[in-house]
N, C-alpha and C positions, 0 to 999 in steps of 0.2 A: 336700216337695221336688217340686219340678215337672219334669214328664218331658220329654226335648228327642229329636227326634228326629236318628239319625244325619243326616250330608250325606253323599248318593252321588252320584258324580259317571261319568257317561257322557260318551262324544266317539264324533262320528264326523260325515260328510257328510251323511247322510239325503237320498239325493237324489231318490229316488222311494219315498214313504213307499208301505212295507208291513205285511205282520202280524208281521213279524219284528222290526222296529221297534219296533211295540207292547207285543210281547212281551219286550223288551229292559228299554224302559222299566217294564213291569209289573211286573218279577220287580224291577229297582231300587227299582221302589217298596215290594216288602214287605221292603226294608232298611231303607229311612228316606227322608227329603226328595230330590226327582231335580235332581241340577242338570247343564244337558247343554249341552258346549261342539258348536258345529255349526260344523263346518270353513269356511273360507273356500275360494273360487274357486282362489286361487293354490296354497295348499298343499295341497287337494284334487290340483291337476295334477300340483304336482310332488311328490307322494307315488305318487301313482299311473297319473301318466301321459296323464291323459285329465283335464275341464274336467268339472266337475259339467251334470245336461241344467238345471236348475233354478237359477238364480243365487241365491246369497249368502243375501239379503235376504229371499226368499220362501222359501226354507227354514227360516229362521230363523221368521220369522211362524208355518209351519206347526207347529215342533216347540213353539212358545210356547203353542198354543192345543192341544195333547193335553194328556188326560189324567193327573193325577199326574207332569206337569212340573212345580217349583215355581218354576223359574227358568231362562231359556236364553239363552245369550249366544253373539257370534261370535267362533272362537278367533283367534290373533295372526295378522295379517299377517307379524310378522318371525321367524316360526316357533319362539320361544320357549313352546314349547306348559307347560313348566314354572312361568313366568312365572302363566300364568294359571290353574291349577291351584293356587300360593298363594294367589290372588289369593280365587278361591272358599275355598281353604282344607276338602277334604271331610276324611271319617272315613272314608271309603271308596271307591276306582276300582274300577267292576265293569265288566271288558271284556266283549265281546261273544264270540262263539265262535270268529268266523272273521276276528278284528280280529287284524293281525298285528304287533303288537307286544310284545316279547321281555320279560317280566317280570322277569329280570333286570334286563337294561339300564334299566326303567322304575324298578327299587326304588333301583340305585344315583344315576338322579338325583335322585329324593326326599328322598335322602341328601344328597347336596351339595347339597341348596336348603334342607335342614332341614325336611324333610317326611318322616321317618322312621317319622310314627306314621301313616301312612296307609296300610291296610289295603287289598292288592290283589287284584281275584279276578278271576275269570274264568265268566263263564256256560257250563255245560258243554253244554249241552240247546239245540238248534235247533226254532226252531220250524216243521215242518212237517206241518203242517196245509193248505195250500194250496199249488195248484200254482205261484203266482209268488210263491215268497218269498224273492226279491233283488231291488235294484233289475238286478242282470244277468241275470235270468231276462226281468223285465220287457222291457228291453231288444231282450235276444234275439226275443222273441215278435214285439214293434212292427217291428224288423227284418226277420224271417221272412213276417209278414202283405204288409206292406210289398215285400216281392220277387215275392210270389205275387199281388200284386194286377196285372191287364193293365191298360194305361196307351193 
């Protein structure tokens, strides 16, 4: 019998790759195969309000060429994020820590897509080891430096 590894499946923006990132994907990876949907521009804004600083395409590029990705695609423009989550079809969504999506709500539409057997977790553990591990840390610093610099 030949051994098949799980499909774990991540989402998120990625928009200023850090160690958290890494570590995200790392720990998916000692579940099984990574496959990571990477937010588009529009539903990055209007989830959260703000435009990713990295467009679309060049993120996607960057999260295809880490590490123990085996697979990365851009999620739906018409924000049926369920849609593509059959479409991959994983054994397993491992959120992030600080990724705010309600597991409930997440299992009952797994449900009504017929996605039932798909095992949901949650990474408990942040990675900090370094001082900028958000892209809003990042952020903040480029901002900070950036006001303090004389013009």
């Amino acid at each position: 019998m030949e051994f098949m590894n799980k499909k774990v499946l991540i989402a998120g923006t990625f928009d200023l790759i850090h160690p958290g990132h890494l570590f995200l994907i790392n720990e998916a990876a000692k579940l099984g195969d990574v496959f990571v949907i990477v937010s588009t521009d529009k539903n990055r804004e209007l989830y959260s309000g703000e435009a990713p600083i990295v467009p679309e395409q060049q993120r996607l590029e960057v999260i295809k060429r880490i590490k123990n990705v085996k697979a990365a695609r851009l999620g739906r423009s018409d924000n049926d994020t369920l849609k593509t989550v059959e479409e991959i079809y994983p054994d397993i969504i491992l959120l992030g820590p600080n990724q705010k999506y309600d597991i409930a709500t997440l299992k009952k539409g797994l449900k009504d897509h017929g996605l039932e057997h798909i095992k949901i977790q949650r990474l408990q553990s942040y990675y900090n080891y370094c001082e900028l591990n958000s892209s809003r840390l990042i952020k903040q610093k480029i901002l900070e430096r950036f006001r303090n610099k004389k013009l």
